[in-house]
DRENDO-1510 file (C-alpha; in Angstrom, 1 decimal, always signed):
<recs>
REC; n; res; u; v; w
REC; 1; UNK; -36.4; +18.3; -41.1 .
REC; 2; UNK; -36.1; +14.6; -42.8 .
REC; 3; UNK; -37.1; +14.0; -46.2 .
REC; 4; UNK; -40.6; +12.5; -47.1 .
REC; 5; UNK; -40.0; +8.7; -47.1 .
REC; 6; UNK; -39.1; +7.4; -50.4 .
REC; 7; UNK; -38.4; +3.6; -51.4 .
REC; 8; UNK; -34.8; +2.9; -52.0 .
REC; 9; UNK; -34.0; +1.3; -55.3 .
REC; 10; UNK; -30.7; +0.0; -55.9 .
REC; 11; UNK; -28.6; +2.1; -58.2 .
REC; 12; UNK; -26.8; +0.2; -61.0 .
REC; 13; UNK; -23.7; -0.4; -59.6 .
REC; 14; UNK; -25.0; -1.6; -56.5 .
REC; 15; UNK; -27.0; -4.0; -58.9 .
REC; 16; UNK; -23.4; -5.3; -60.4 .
REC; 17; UNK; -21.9; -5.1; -57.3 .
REC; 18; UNK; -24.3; -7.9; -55.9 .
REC; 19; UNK; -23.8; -9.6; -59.0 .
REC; 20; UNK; -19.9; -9.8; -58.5 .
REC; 21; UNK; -20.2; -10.7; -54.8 .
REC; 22; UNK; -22.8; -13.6; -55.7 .
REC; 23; UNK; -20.9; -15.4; -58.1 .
REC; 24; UNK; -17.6; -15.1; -56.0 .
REC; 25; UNK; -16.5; -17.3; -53.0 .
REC; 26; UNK; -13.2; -14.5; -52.5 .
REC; 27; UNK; -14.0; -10.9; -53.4 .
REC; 28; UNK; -13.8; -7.1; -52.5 .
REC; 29; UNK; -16.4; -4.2; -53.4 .
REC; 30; UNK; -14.3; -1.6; -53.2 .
REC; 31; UNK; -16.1; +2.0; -53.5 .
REC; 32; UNK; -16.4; +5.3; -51.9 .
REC; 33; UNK; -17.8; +6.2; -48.4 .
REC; 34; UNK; -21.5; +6.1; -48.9 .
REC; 35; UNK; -21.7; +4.1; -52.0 .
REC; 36; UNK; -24.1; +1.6; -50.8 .
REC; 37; UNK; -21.3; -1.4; -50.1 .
REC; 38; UNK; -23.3; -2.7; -47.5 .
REC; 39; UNK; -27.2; -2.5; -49.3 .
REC; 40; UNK; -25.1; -4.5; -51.9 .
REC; 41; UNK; -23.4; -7.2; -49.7 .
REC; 42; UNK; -26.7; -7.7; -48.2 .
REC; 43; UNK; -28.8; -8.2; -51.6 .
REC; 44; UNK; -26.0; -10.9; -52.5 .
REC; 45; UNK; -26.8; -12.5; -49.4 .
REC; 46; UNK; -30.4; -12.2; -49.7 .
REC; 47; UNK; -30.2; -13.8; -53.1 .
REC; 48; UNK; -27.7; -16.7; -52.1 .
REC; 49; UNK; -30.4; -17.5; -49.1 .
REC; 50; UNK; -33.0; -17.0; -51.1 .
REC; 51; UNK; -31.0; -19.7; -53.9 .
REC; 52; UNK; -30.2; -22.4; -50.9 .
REC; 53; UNK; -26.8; -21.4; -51.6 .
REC; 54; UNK; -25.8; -19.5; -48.0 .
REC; 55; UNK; -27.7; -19.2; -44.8 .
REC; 56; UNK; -25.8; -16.9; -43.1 .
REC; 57; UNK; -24.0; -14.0; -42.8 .
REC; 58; UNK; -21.5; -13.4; -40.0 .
REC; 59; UNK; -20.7; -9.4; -40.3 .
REC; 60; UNK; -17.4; -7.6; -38.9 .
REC; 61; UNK; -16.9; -4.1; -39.3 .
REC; 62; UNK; -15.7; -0.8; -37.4 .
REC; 63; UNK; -17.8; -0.8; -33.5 .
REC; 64; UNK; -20.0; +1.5; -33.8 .
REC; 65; UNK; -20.8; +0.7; -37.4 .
REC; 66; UNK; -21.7; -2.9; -36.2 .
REC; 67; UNK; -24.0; -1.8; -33.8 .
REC; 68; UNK; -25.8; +1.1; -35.6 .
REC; 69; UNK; -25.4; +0.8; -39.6 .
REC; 70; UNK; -25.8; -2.7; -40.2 .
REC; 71; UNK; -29.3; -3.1; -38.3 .
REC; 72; UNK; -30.5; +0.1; -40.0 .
REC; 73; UNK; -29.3; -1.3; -43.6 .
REC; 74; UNK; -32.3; -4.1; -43.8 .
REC; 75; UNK; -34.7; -1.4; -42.5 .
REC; 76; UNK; -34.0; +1.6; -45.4 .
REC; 77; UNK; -34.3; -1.4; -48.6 .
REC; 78; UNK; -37.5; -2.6; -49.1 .
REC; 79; UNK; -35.7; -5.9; -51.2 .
REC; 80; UNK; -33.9; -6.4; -47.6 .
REC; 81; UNK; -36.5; -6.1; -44.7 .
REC; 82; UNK; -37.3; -10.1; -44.3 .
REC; 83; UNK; -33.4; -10.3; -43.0 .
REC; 84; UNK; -33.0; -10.7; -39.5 .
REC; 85; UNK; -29.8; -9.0; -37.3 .
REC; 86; UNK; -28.5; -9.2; -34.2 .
REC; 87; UNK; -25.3; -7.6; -33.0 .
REC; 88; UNK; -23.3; -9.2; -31.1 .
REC; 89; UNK; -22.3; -6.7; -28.0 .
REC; 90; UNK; -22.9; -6.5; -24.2 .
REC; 91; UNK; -21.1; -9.8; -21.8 .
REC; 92; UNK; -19.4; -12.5; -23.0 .
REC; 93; UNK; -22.4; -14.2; -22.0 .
REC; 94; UNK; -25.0; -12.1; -23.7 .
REC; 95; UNK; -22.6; -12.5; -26.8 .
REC; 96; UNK; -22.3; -16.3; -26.7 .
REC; 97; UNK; -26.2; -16.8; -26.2 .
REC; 98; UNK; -26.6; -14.9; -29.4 .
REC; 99; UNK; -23.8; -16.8; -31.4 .
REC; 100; UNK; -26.0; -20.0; -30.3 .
REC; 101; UNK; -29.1; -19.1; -31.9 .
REC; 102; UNK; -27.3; -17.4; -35.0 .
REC; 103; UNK; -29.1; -20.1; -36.9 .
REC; 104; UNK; -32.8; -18.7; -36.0 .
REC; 105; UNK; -31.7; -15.3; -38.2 .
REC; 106; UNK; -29.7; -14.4; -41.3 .
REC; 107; UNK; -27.1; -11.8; -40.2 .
REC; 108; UNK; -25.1; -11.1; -37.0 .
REC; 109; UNK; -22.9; -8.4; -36.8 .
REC; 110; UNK; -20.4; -7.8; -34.4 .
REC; 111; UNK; -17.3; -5.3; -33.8 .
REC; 112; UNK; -14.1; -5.9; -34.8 .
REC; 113; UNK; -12.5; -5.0; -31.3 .
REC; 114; UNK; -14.0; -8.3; -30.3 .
REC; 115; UNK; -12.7; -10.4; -33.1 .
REC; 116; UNK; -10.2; -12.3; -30.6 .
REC; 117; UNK; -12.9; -13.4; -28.7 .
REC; 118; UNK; -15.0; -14.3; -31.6 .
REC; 119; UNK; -12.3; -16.4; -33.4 .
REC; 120; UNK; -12.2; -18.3; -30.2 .
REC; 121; UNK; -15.4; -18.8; -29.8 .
REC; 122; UNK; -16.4; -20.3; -33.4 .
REC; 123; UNK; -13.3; -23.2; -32.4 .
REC; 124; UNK; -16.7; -24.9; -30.9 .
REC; 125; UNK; -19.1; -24.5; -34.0 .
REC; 126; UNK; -18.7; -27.5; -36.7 .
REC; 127; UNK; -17.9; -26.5; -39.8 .
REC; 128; UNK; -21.5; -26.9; -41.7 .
REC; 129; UNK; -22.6; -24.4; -39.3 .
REC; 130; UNK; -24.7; -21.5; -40.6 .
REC; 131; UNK; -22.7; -19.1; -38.8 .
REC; 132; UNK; -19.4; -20.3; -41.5 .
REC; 133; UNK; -21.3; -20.2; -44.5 .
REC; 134; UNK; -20.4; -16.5; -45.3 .
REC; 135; UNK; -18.4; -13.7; -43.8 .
REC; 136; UNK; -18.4; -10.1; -44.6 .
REC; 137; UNK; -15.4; -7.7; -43.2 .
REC; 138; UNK; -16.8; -4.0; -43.9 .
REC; 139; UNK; -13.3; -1.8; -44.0 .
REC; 140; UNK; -10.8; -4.3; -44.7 .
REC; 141; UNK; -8.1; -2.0; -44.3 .
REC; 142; UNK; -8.7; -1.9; -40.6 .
REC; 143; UNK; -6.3; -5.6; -41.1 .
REC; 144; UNK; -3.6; -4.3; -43.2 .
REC; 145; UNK; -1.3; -5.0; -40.4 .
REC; 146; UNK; +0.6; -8.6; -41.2 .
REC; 147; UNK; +1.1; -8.4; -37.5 .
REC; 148; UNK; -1.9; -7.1; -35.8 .
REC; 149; UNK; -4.0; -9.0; -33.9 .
REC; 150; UNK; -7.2; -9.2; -35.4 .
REC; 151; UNK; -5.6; -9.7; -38.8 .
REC; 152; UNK; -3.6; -12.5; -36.9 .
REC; 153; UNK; -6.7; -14.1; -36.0 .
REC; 154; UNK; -9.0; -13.5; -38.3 .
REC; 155; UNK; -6.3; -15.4; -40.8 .
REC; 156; UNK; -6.4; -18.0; -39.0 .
REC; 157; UNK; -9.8; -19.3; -39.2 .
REC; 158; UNK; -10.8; -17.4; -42.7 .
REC; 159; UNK; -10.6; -21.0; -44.2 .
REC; 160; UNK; -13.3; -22.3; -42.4 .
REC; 161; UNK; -15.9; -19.9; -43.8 .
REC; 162; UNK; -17.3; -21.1; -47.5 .
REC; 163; UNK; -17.6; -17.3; -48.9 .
REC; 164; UNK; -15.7; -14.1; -47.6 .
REC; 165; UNK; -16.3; -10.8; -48.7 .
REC; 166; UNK; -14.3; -7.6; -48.0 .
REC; 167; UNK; -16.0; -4.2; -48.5 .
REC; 168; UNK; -13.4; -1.0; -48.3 .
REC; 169; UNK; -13.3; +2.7; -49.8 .
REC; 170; UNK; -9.3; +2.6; -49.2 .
REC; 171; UNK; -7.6; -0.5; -49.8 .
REC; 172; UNK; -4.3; +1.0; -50.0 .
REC; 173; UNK; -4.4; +3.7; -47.4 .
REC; 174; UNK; -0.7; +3.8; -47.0 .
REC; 175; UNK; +1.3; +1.6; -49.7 .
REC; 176; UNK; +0.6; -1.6; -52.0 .
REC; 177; UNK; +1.9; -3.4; -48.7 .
REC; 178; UNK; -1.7; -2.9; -47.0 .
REC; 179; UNK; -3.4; -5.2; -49.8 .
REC; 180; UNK; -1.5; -8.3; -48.6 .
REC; 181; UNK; -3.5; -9.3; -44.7 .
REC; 182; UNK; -7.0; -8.1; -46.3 .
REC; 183; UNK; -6.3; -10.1; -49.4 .
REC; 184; UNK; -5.3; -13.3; -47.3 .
REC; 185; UNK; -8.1; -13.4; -45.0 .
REC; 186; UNK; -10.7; -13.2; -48.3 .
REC; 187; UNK; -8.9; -15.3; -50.3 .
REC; 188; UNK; -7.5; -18.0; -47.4 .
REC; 189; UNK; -4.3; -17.0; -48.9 .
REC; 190; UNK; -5.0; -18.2; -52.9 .
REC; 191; UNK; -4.0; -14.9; -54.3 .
REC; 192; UNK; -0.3; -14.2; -52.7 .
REC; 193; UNK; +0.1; -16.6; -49.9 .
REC; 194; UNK; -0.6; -16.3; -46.2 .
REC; 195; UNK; +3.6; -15.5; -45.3 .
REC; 196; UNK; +3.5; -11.4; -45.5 .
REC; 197; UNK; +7.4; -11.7; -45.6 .
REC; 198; UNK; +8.3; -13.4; -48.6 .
REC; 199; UNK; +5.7; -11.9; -50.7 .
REC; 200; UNK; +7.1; -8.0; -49.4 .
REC; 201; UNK; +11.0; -9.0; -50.4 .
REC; 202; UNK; +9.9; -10.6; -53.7 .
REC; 203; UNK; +7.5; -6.9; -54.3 .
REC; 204; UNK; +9.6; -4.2; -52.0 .
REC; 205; UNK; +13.1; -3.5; -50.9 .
REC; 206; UNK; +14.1; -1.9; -48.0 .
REC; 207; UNK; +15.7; +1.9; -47.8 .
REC; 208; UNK; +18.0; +0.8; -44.3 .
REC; 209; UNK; +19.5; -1.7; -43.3 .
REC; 210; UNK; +16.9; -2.5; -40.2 .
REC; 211; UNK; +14.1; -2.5; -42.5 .
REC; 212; UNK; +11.6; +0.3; -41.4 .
REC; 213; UNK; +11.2; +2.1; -44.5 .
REC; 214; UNK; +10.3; -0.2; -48.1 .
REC; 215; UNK; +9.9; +0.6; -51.6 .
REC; 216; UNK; +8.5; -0.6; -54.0 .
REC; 217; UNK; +10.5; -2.0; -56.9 .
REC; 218; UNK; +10.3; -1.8; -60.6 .
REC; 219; UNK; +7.1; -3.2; -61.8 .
REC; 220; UNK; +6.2; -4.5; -59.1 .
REC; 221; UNK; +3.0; -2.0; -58.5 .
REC; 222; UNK; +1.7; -3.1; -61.7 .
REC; 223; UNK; +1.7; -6.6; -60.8 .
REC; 224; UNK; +0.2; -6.3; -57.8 .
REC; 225; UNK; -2.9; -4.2; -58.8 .
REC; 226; UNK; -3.2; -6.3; -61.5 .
REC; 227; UNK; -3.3; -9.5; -59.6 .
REC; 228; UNK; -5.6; -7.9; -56.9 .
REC; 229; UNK; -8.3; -6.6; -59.7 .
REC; 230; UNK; -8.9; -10.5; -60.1 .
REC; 231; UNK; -10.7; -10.1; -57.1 .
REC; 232; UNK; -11.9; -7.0; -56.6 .
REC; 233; UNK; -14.9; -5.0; -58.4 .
REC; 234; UNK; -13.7; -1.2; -58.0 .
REC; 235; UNK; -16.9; +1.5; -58.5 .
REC; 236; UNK; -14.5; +4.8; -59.8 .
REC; 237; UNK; -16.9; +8.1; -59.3 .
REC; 238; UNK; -17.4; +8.0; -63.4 .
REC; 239; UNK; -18.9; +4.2; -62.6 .
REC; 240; UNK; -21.6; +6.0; -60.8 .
REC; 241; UNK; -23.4; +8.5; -63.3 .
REC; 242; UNK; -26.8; +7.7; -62.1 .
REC; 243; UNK; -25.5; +9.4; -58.5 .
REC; 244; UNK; -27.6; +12.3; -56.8 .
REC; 245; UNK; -25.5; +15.4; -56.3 .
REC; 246; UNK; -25.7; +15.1; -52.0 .
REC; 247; UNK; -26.0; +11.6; -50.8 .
REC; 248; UNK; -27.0; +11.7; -46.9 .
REC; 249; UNK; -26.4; +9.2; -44.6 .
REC; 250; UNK; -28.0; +9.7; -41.2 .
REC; 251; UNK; -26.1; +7.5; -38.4 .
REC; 252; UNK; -28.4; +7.1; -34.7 .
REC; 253; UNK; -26.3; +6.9; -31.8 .
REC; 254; UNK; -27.8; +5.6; -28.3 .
REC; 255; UNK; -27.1; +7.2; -25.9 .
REC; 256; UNK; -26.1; +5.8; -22.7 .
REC; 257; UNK; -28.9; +4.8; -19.9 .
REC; 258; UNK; -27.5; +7.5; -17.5 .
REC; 259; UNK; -27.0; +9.8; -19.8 .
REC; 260; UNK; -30.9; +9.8; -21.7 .
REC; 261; UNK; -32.4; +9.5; -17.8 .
REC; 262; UNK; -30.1; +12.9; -17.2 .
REC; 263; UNK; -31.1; +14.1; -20.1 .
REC; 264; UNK; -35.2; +13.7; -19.3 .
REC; 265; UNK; -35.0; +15.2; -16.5 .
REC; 266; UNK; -33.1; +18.5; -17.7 .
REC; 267; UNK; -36.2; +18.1; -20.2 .
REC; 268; UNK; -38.9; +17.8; -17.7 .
REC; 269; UNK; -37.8; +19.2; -14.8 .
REC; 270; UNK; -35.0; +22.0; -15.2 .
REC; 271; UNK; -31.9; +19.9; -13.3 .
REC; 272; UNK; -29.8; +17.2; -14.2 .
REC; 273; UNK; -27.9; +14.9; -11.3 .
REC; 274; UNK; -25.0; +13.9; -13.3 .
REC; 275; UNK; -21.6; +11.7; -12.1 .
REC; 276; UNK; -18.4; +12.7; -13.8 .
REC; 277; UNK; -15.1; +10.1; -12.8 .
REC; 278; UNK; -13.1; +12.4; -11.1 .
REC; 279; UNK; -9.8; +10.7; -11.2 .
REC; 280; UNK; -7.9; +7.3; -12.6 .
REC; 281; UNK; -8.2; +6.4; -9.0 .
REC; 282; UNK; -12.0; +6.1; -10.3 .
REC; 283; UNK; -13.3; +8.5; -7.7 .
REC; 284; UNK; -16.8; +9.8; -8.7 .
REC; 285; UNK; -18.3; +13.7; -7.8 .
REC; 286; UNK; -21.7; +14.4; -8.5 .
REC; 287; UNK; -22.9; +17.1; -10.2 .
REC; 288; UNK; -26.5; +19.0; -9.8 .
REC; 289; UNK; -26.9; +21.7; -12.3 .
REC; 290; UNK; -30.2; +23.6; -13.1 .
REC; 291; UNK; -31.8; +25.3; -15.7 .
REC; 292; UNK; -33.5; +28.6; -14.8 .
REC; 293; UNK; -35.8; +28.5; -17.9 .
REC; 294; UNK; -37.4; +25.8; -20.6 .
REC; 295; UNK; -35.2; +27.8; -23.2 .
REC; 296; UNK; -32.1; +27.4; -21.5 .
REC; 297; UNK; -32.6; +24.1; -20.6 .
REC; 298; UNK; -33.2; +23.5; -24.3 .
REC; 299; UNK; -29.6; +24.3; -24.8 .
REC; 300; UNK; -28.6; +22.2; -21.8 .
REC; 301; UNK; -30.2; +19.2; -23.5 .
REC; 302; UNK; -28.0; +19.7; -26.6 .
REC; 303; UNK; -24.8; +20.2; -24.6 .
REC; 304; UNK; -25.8; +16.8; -23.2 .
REC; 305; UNK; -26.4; +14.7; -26.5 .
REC; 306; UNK; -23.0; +15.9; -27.8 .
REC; 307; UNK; -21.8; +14.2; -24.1 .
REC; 308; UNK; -20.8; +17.1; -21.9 .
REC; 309; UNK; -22.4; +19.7; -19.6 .
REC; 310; UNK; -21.6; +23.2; -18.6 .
REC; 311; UNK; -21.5; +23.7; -14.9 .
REC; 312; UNK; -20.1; +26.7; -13.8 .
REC; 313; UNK; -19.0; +28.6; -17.2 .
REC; 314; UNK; -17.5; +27.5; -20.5 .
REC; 315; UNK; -14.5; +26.2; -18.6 .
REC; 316; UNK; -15.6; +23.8; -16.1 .
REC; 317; UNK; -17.9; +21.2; -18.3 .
REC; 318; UNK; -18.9; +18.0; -17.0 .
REC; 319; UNK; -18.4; +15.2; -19.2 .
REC; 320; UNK; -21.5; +12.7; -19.8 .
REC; 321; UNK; -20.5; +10.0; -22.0 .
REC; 322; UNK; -18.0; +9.7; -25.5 .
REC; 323; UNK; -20.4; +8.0; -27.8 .
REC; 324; UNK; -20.1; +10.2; -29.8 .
REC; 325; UNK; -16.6; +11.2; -29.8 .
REC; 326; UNK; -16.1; +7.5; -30.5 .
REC; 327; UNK; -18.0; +7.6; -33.4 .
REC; 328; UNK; -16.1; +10.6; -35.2 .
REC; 329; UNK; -12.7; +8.9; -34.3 .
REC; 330; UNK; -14.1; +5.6; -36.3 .
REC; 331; UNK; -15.3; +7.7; -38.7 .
REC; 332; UNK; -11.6; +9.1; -39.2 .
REC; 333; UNK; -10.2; +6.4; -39.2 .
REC; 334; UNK; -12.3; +4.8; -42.0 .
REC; 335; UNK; -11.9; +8.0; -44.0 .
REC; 336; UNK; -7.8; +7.0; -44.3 .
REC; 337; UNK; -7.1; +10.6; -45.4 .
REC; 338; UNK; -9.8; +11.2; -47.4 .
REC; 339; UNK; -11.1; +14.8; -46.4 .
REC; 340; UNK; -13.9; +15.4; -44.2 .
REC; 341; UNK; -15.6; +18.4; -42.9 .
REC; 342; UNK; -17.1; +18.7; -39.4 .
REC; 343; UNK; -19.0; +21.3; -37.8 .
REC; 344; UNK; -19.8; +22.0; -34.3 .
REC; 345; UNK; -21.7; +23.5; -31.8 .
REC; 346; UNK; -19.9; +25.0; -28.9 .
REC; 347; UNK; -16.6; +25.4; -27.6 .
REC; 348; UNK; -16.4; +22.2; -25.9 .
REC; 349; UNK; -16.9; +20.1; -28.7 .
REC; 350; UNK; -13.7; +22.0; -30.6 .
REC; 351; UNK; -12.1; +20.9; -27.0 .
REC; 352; UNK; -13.3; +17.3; -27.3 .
REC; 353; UNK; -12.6; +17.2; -31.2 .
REC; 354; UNK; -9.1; +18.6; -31.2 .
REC; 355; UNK; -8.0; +16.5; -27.9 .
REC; 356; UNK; -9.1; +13.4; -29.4 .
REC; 357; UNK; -7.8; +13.6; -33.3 .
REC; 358; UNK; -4.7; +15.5; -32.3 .
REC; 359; UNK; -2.9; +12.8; -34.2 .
REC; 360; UNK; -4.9; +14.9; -37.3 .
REC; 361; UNK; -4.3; +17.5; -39.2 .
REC; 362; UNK; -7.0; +20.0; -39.5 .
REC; 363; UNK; -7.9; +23.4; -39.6 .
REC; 364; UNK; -10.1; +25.2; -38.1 .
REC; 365; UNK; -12.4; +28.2; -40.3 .
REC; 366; UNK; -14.7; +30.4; -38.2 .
REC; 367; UNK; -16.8; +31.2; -41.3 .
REC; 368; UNK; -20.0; +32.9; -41.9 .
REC; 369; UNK; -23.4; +31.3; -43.8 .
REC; 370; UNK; -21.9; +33.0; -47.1 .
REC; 371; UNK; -18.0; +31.5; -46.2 .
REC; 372; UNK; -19.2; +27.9; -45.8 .
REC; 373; UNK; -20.6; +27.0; -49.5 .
REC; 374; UNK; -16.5; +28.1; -50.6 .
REC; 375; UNK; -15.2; +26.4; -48.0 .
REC; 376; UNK; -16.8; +23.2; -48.8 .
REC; 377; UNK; -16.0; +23.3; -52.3 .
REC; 378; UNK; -12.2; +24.4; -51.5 .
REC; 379; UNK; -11.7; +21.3; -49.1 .
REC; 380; UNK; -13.7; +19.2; -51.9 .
REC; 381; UNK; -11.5; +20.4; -54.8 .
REC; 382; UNK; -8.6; +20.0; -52.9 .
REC; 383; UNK; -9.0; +16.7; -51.3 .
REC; 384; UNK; -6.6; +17.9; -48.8 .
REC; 385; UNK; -6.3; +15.3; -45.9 .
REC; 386; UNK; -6.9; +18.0; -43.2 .
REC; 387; UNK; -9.8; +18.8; -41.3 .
REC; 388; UNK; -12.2; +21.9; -41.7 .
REC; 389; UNK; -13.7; +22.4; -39.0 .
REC; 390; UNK; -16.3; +25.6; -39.0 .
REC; 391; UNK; -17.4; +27.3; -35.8 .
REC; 392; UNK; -21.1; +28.3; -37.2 .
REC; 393; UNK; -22.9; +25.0; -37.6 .
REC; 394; UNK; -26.0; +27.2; -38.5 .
REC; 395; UNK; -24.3; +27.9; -41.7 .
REC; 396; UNK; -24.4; +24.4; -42.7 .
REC; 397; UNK; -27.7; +24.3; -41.9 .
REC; 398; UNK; -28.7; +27.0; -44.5 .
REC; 399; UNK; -27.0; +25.5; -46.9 .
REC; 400; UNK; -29.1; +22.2; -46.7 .
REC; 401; UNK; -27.6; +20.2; -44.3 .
REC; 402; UNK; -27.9; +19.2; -40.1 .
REC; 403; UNK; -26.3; +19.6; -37.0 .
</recs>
C-alpha cells in the first residue's frame, strides 16, 4: 500500500548541497545512497536557470537510472516540476533527434553505456550551445578507470562544458587511486592534472616489479583527501540529523512490449504465448502455458514481472525479459560494497540472482517473519559487504516494507 501523498521539502543538507553546487563550476556531492544527490543537483540547476546563469543540463548516470530516476526526480519536488526531461535511449536516430531539440527543455539524461557515442556526437554542437552549459555525472566512480573508455572520452571533451558536477556515495570504492579520472573530468584536470601516471608515482609505489599491485606512500593519503575536499561537499550520517528513520525509494521498471502484452493476456485470458531464444544460434521456441484458475494465474503474472515463467515445474522456467535483473546488477554495482539486503519470491529468482552476481559474495538466510527484523539489523551493524538474501519475502512485508 503507498503512503498518502505528501509534498517533499528539501531537507537541510540537500538545501547546502544546492548551495555548494551553485556557486561551483567543478564540484562533487558526495553522500549516501538515497540522500537526495539528485533532488539537490536539480534545485542548483533550477536556480542557475532560473538566475540566466545555465540553461541546461546534460545528465549521465548508471542505464537504468537514466531512464527511470531522473524523469521521476522533477515529478516527486514540487520546487522542480516546471523542468523538462528527456532521456536519451532507443536508435541512434531517435537519440540524435532528441540531442537536436535539447534546447526546447532543461534536462536530458542519457546512460553512460552510450557515452562514446554521445562524446561523438556533441563534436557537431558549438560551444555556446545549451546542451554544454552544465553537465552532471551521477556515480562518478563508474570512471575511476584512467584507462576505461568512457572515462577516456568523457575527459576528453569535459572542457567544453562551462559547469560539471559529480554526484557519488563511494568515491573511493577501492583505493585513493579511483579519485584521480572522476576528479579530471569535473575539474578539466585543475586539481591533479589530466596524466593518471605521473600523479600515481608521485602518490603510490608499486609492491612488484610489473606494477599490478600499489601502495600508497607516507602522507600521501592525507594530501590527497585534503586536496579533493576543496571540491567536494561530503554529507557524513551525523550531517543528516533531520533524517526519517526508513527512507524509501520506489524505482518503476517498464516492462518490455512483449512481455506486458504476455502478461495481459495471462490476466485476461488464462494463457500466455511467450518466445524464449533457445540458443546463441538465436533460434526461437514458443511457449503456450495456461492458467487453470484466476488465482493461479495471479501467481503466473508475478512470475512474469520478475521476467520468467514456469512451464512444466520449478525446473523448466521460461525466461521473459532481464529488466529487472539489470537493474539489481546496477544497483550492485553502485552500492561498491556497501551492504544490501534482497528478498525474493520464488526459486527462480534465487537462480537468476545468484547466476548473475556470482562475482558476489552473499549469503543466503531462509528466515522466518520473527528472524528478518535481527537479520536486518545484524547485516546493518555489521556492514558486512555480503549479500543477505531471505527466502520469505512476506516477512519483509510485515515488518513494513514491499516485495
Amino acid at each position: 500500500m503507498n503512503a498518502p501523498f505528501v509534498a517533499r521539502v528539501l531537507r537541510s543538507y540537500q538545501q547546502r548541497a544546492a548551495t555548494w553546487l551553485y556557486e561551483h563550476d567543478g564540484a562533487f556531492m558526495v553522500a549516501p545512497l538515497g540522500a537526495g544527490k539528485g533532488a539537490a543537483a536539480l534545485t542548483a540547476l533550477a536556480e542557475l536557470i532560473r538566475d540566466g546563469e545555465r540553461r541546461h543540463a546534460l545528465v549521465i548516470a548508471p542505464k537504468l537510472v537514466a531512464t527511470t530516476v531522473w524523469p521521476l526526480e522533477v515529478t516527486l519536488w514540487p520546487h522542480l516540476a516546471h523542468l523538462r526531461v528527456a532521456v536519451l535511449n532507443g536508435t541512434p536516430e531517435r537519440r540524435r533527434a532528441l540531442l537536436a531539440t535539447a534546447h526546447e527543455r532543461e534536462v536530458t539524461a542519457i546512460g553512460i553505456d552510450l557515452v562514446p557515442w554521445l562524446v561523438g556526437e556533441l563534436a557537431a554542437f558549438a560551444d555556446d550551445h545549451p546542451l554544454l552549459d552544465l553537465l552532471i555525472i551521477d556515480e562518478t566512480s563508474r570512471l575511476k578507470n584512467p584507462t576505461g573508455k568512457w572515462s577516456r572520452a568523457l575527459l576528453k571533451v569535459a572542457g567544453r562544458f562551462k559547469t560539471r558536477w559529480g554526484l557519488t556515495g563511494t568515491p573511493r570504492p577501492n583505493s585513493s587511486m579511483d579519485l584521480f579520472m572522476p576528479a579530471a573530468i569535473i575539474t578539466d584536470g585543475a586539481l591533479w592534472g589530466r596524466a593518471f601516471i605521473p600523479w600515481q608515482k608521485q602518490h603510490f609505489r608499486p609492491l612488484d616489479r610489473f606494477e599490478r599491485e600499489w601502495v600508497v606512500l607516507p602522507g600521501a593519503e592525507e594530501r590527497i583527501a585534503t586536496d579533493f575536499g576543496t571540491i567536494a561537499m561530503t554529507v557524513a550520517d551525523e550531517d543528516m540529523p533531520d533524517l526519517p528513520p526508513v527512507n524509501v525509494v520506489v524505482t518503476s521498471v517498464k516492462l518490455p512490449d512483449e512481455a506486458m502484452a504476455a502478461y495481459q493476456t495471462m490476466q485476461r485470458q488464462l494463457f500466455a504465448v511467450v518466445e524464449e531464444h533457445a540458443s546463441a544460434a538465436g533460434a526461437v521456441e514458443e511457449h503456450t502455458i495456461e492458467a487453470v484458475s484466476p488465482m493461479v494465474a495471479t501467481g503466473k503474472c508475478a512470475q512474469m514481472a520478475n521476467g520468467f515463467l514456469y512451464d512444466e515445474g520449478n525446473d523448466n522456467p521460461v525466461t521473459i525479459h532481464t529488466v529487472k535483473i539489470e537493474w539489481l546488477r546496477e544497483l550492485v554495482e553502485s552500492l561498491n560494497g556497501e551492504p544490501l539486503l534482497i528478498a525474493y519470491e520464488f526459486i527462480e529468482d534465487l537462480r537468476t540472482i545468484r547466476r548473475e552476481l556470482r562475482n558476489i559474495r552473499y549469503e543466503i538466510h531462509d528466515v522466518p517473519a520473527l528472524g528478518a527484523a535481527s537479520l536486518i539489523s545484524a547485516s546493518i551493524t555489521a556492514r558486512s559487504p555480503s549479500i543477505f538474501i531471505p527466502v520469505d519475502a512476506n516477512a519483509l512485508r510485515r515488518l513494513g516494507g514491499g516485495s
